[in-house]
MIDOGU-312055 format. One line per field, with one value per residue (C-alpha): residue number from 0; residue in one letter; x, y, z. Coordinates in steps of 0.001 Angstrom, whole numbers, plus 500000, padded with zeros to 6 digits. Each point is the difference from the previous one (the first is absolute). Example, Ala and Ser with C-alpha at 12.3 -4.5 7.8 and 13.67 -1.06 7.14 Angstrom:
// MIDOGU-312055
nr: (0:1)
rest: (A:S)
px: (512300:501370)
py: (495500:503440)
pz: (507800:499340)
// end
This chain:
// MIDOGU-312055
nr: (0:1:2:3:4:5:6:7:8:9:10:11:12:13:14:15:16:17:18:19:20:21:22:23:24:25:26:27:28:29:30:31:32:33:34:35:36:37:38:39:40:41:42:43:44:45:46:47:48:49:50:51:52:53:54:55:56:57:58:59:60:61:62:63:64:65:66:67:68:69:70:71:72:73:74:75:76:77:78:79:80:81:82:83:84:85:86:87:88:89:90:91:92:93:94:95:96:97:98:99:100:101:102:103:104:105:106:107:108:109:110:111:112:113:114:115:116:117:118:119:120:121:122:123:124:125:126:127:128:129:130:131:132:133:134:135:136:137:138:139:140:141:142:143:144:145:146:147:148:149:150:151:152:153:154:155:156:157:158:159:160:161:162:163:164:165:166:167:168:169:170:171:172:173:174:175:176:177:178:179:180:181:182:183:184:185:186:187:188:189:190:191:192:193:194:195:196:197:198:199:200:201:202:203:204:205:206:207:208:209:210:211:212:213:214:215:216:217:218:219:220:221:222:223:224:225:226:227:228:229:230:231:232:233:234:235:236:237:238:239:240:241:242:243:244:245:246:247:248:249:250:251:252:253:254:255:256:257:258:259:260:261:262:263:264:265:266:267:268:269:270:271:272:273:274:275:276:277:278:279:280:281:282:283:284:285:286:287:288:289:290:291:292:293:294:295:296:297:298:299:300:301:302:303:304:305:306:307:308:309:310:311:312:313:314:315:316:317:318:319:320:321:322:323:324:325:326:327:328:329:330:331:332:333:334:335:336:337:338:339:340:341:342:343:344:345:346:347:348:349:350:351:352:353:354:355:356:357:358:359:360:361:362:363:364:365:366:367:368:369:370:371:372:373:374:375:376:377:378:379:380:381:382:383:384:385:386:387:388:389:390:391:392:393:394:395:396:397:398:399:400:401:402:403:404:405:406:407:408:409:410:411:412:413:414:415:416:417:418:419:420:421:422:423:424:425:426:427:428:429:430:431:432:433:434:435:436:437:438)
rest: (X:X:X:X:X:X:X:X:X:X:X:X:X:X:X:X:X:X:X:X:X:X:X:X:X:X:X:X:X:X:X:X:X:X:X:X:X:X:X:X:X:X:X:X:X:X:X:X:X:X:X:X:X:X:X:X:X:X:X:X:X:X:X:X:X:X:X:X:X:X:X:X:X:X:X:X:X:X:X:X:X:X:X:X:X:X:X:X:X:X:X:X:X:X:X:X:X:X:X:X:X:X:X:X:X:X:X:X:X:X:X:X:X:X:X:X:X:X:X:X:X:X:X:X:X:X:X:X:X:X:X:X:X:X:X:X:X:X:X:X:X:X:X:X:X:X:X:X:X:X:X:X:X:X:X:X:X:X:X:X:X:X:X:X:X:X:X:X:X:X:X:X:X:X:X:X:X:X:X:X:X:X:X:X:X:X:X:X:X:X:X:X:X:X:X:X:X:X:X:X:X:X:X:X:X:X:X:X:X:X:X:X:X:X:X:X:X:X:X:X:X:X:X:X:X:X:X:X:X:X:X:X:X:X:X:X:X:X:X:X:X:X:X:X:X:X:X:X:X:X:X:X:X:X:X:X:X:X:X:X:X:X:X:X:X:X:X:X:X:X:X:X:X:X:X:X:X:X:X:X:X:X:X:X:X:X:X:X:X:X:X:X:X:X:X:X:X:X:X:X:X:X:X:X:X:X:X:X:X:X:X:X:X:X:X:X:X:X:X:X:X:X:X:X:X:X:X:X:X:X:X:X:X:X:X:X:X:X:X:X:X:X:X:X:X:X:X:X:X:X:X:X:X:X:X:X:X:X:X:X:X:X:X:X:X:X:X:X:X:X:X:X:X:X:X:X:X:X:X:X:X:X:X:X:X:X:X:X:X:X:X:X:X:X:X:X:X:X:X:X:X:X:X:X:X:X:X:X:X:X:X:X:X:X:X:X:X:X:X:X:X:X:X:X:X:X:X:X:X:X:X:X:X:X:X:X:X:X:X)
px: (097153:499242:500710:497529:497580:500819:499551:496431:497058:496805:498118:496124:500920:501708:497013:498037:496443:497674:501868:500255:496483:498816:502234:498505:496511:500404:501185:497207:499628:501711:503348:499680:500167:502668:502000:499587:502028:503036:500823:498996:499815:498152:497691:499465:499122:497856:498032:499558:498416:496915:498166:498780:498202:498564:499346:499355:499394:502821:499253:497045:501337:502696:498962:503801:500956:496348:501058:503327:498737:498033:502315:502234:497589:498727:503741:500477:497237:501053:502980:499034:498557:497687:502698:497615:498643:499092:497600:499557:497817:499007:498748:498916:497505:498482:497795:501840:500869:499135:499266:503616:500894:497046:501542:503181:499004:497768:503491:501669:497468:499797:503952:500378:497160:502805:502498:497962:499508:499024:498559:498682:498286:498406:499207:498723:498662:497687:498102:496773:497249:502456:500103:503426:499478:501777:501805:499055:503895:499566:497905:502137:503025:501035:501935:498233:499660:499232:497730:499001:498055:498741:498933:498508:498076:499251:499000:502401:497892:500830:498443:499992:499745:497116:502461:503156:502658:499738:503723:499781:500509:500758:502888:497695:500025:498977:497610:498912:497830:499569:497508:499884:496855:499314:497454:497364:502707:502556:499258:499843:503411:501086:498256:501507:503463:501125:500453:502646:498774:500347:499288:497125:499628:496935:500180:497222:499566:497470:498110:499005:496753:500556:503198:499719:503801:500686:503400:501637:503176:499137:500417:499492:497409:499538:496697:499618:497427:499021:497995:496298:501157:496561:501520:502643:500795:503112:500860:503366:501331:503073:498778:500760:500106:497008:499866:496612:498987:496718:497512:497051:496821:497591:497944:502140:497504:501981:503402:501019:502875:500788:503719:500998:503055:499992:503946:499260:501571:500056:496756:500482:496149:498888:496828:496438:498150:499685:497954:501118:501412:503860:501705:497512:502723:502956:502033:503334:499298:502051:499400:496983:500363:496475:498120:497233:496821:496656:497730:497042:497990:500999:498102:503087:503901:499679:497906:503012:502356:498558:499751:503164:501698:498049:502402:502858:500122:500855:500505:502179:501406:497726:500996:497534:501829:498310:499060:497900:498193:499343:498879:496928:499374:497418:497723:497811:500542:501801:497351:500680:500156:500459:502637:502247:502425:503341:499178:500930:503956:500605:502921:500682:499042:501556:497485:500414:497620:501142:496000:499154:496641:496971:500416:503498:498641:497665:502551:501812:497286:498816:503412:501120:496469:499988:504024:499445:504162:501129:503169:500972:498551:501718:497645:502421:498491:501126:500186:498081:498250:496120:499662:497524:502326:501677:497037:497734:502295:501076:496551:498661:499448:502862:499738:503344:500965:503807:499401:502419:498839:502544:499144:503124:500581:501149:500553:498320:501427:498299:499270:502879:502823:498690:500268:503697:501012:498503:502355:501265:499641:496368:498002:497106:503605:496817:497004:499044:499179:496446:500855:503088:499615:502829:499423)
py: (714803:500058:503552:500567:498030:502265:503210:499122:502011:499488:502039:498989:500530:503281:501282:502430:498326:502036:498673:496632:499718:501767:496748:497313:501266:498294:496426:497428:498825:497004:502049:502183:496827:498861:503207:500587:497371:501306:502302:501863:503193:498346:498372:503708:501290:497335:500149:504023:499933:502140:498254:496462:498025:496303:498145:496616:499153:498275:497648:498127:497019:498734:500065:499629:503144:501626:499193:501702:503080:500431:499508:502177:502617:500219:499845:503234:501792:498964:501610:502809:501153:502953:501315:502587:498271:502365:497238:496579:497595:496511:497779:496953:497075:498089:498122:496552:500658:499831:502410:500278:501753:502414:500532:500655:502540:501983:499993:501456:502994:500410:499992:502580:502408:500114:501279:503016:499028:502875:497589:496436:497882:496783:498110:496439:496933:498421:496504:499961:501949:500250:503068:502289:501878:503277:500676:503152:501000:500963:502995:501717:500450:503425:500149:498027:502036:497099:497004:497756:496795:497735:495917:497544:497006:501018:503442:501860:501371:504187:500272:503211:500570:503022:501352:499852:502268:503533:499448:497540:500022:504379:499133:497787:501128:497261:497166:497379:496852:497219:497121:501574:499844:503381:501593:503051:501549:499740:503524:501615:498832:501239:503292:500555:498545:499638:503706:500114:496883:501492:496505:497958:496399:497531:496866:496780:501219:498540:500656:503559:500734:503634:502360:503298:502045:503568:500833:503335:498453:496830:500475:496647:497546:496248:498379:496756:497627:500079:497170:501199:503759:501497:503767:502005:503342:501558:504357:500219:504662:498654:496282:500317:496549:497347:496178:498810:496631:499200:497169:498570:497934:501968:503121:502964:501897:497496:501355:503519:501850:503457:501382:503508:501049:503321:499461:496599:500075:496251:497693:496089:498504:496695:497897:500903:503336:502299:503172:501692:503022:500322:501579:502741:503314:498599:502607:498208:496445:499002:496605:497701:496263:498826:496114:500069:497392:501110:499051:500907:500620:503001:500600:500334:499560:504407:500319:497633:502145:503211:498296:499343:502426:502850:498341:501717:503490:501669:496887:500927:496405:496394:497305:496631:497308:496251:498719:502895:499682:496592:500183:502292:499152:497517:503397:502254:502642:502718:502185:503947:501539:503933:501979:497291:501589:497925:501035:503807:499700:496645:501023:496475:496582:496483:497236:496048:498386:496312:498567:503440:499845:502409:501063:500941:501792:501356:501754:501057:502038:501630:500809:501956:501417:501333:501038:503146:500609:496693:500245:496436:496449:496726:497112:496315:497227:496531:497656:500148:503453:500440:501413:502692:501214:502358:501720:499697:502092:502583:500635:500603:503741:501678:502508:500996:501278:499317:496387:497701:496356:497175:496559:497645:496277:498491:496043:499112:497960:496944:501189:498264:501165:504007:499295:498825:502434:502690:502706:498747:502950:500559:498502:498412:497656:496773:502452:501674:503448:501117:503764:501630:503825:502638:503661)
pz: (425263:503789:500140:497204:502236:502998:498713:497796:501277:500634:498225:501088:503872:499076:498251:501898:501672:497441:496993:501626:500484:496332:498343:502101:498971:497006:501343:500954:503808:499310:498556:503130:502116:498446:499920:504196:500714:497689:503140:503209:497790:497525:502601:501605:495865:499554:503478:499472:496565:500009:497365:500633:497575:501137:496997:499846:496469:499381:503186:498977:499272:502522:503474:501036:498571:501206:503532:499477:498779:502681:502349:498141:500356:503137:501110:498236:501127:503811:498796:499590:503321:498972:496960:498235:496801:496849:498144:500806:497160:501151:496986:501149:499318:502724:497955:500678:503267:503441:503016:500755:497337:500358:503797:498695:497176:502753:502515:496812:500101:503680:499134:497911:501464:502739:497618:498810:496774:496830:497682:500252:497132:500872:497161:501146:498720:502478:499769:498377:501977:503040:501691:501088:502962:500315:503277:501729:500488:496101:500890:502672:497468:500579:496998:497680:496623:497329:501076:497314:500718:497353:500143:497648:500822:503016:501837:502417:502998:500919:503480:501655:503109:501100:502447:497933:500851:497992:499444:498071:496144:500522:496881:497891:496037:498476:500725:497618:500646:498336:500834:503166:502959:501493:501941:499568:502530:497588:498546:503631:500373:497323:499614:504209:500155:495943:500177:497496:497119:496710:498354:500843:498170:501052:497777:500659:503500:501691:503378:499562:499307:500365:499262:500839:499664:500650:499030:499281:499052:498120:495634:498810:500588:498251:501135:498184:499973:503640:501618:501289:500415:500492:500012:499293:501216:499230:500627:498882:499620:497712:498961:496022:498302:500799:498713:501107:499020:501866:498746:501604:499563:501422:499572:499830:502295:502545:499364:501320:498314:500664:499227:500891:497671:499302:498264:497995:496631:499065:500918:498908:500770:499174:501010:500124:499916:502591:498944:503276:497681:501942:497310:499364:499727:500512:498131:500348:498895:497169:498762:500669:499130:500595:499331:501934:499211:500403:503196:498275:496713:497801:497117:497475:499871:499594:503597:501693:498946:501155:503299:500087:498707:501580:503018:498092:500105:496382:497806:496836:498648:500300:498844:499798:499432:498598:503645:500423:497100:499479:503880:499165:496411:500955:501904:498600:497088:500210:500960:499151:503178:500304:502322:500755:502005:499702:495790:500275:500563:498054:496964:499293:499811:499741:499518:498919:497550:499978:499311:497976:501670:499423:503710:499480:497019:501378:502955:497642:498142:503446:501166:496586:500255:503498:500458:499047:500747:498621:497861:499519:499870:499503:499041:499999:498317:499608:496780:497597:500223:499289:496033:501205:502959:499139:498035:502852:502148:497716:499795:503203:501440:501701:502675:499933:495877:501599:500688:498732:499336:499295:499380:500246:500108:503126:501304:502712:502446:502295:502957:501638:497842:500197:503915:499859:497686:502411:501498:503393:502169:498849:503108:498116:498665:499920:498071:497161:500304:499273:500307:500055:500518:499740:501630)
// end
């Protein structure tokens, strides 16, 4: 027996550093803790691992064990002396506690800004209203290709200096903010040092009244429901996939929005109308997803559309979904207007008919009248369908001898069930679509 004991190997300190590390990736702080103190080898794994996660979600409750993990890890990262860190992810509330736990998260960054970190996500819970100020030693990280930063309750506060360094940031990829105060600078800064951002995200910022970004490396770009943003100015040679989400109370003659895509081939836009015309030829757009709610009067659900669409360069599929429709069923008739341009490439259309209204009839008799390439509409209706429907439609003029018109039954869902069953990569994941336009 005690040879048996004498000759056993370990087999975790034996294991090369890289496959050490890849294993204790999937342990929890607390099991990393407890496995440093097995041995010095293990102690040396466990100080060494490049990916850090702070989490204290399962610490809300004791304040015994809170202390400890603290402790615990600010021990480690003294530990570590500057070891090279690949991501490090601090989720943490501070919304019951006090300004020393705020001083401690902001050492942990100043911390790990030392250790030339790749990617850092900062997902924080802050007390209600309070404010998170960033520290400056966040924006000289050389290395730095991942930076996400997101709070609730309160706002985090992303001050940048006018004469920041030009080295600053030279690795960034990826930025996303959420809840997040910046300045009109903030799309200098990015447009002169973010040289190499190929994904831009901009969630409930606040601050800026202006954003102007010129970017020949940047391809993605999320702007969501900013606060007061007066204008918005983005050039981007390669920029291919926009999610704008811009509402506002005012005039729209107040609100300045100019994009210069050349290569966009997927446009999410949501919030009121801009007739500033930035799609006009754009050749290599692809998909459109567009709710947008009129700023002023239009004389008929047909004239919004052509303002909108004319937007979209070469429209071949619409659909008009029961948001849409019920939104402008209460306007005008729809009046018979001539050369509508967004008409001449349409080959199909999808539209709902929950209320069956004369408006929606109405559409639907200018559309099959005026699509002179139309090969296929879908009419859904809910329960129970109008006797004189179906005969209505079949009846009305058709442009297009090749147009195919199906009238199918459908439920329709509450509101708030169609939103949870909603696809969860689509970016409007909390709307109903009024337009969704395919290329």
């Amino acid at each position: 027996m005690s040879k048996s004991r004498s000759t056993r190997i370990d087999r975790l300190s034996s294991l090369p550093e890289h496959v050490a590390h890849k294993v204790f990736s999937s342990l929890s702080m607390e099991d990393i803790f407890r496995l440093s103190s097995v041995s010095r080898r293990c102690w040396q794994l466990c100080i060494s691992i490049p990916f850090l996660i702070f989490d204290d979600s399962r610490y809300q409750s004791s304040e015994i064990k809170r202390t400890r993990l603290l402790n615990n890890l600010e021990r480690m990262l003294v530990a570590r002396q500057g070891m090279d860190t690949e991501s490090f992810n601090i989720r943490w509330s501070l919304e019951n506690y006090g300004i020393e736990e705020e001083r401690r998260v902001l050492s942990w960054l100043h911390t790990v800004v030392k250790c030339n970190v790749k990617q850092l996500d900062l997902d924080i819970v802050l007390k209600s209203e309070a404010e998170f100020a960033l520290p400056h030693s966040l924006l000289s990280c050389l290395l730095l290709e991942s930076l996400t930063l997101k709070f609730k309750n309160g706002i985090g506060i992303l001050n940048i200096p006018s004469s920041i360094s030009c080295s600053g940031f030279s690795s960034l990829k990826s930025l996303e903010l959420k809840s997040v105060r910046i300045s009109d600078s903030f799309g200098d800064w990015v447009s002169s040092y973010c040289r190499v951002l190929t994904k831009l995200s901009l969630i409930y910022t606040k601050g800026a009244k202006s954003i102007i970004i010129t970017s020949s490396s940047l391809e993605t770009l999320k702007i969501w429901l900013p606060d007061n943003l007066f204008r918005l100015h983005v050039s981007g040679e390669i920029l291919s996939y926009v999610v704008l989400h811009w509402t506002f109370d005012s005039f729209p003659n107040t609100r300045d929005l100019q994009l210069s895509t050349p290569r966009l081939e997927e446009l999410f836009w949501a919030g009121n109308f801009l007739n500033c015309g930035i799609l006009e030829n754009y050749t290599s757009l692809v998909k459109a997803h567009i709710l947008l709610f009129s700023s002023c009067s239009f004389t008929s659900m047909v004239q919004y559309l052509d303002c909108v669409l004319r937007l979209v360069h070469n429209v071949r599929h619409l659909s008009l979904n029961e948001y849409c429709l019920n939104e402008y069923d209460k306007t005008k008739e729809c009046c018979d207007f001539e050369n509508v341009p967004f008409l001449h490439n349409l080959k199909s259309v999808m539209i709902e008919l929950p209320r069956q209204g004369e408006n929606d009839l109405k559409l639907i008799n200018y559309l099959l009248k005026h699509a002179e390439n139309l090969q296929k509409m879908t009419a859904s209706y809910g329960s129970p369908l109008r006797s004189d429907l179906t005969r209505m439609i079949a009846g009305y003029d058709k442009a297009s001898s090749d147009a195919e018109v199906n009238i199918r039954r459908v439920r329709f869902y509450p509101k708030a069930l169609r939103v949870s069953q909603k696809n969860n990569n689509s970016p409007f994941d909390s709307w109903e679509l009024d337009f969704v336009i395919i290329l």
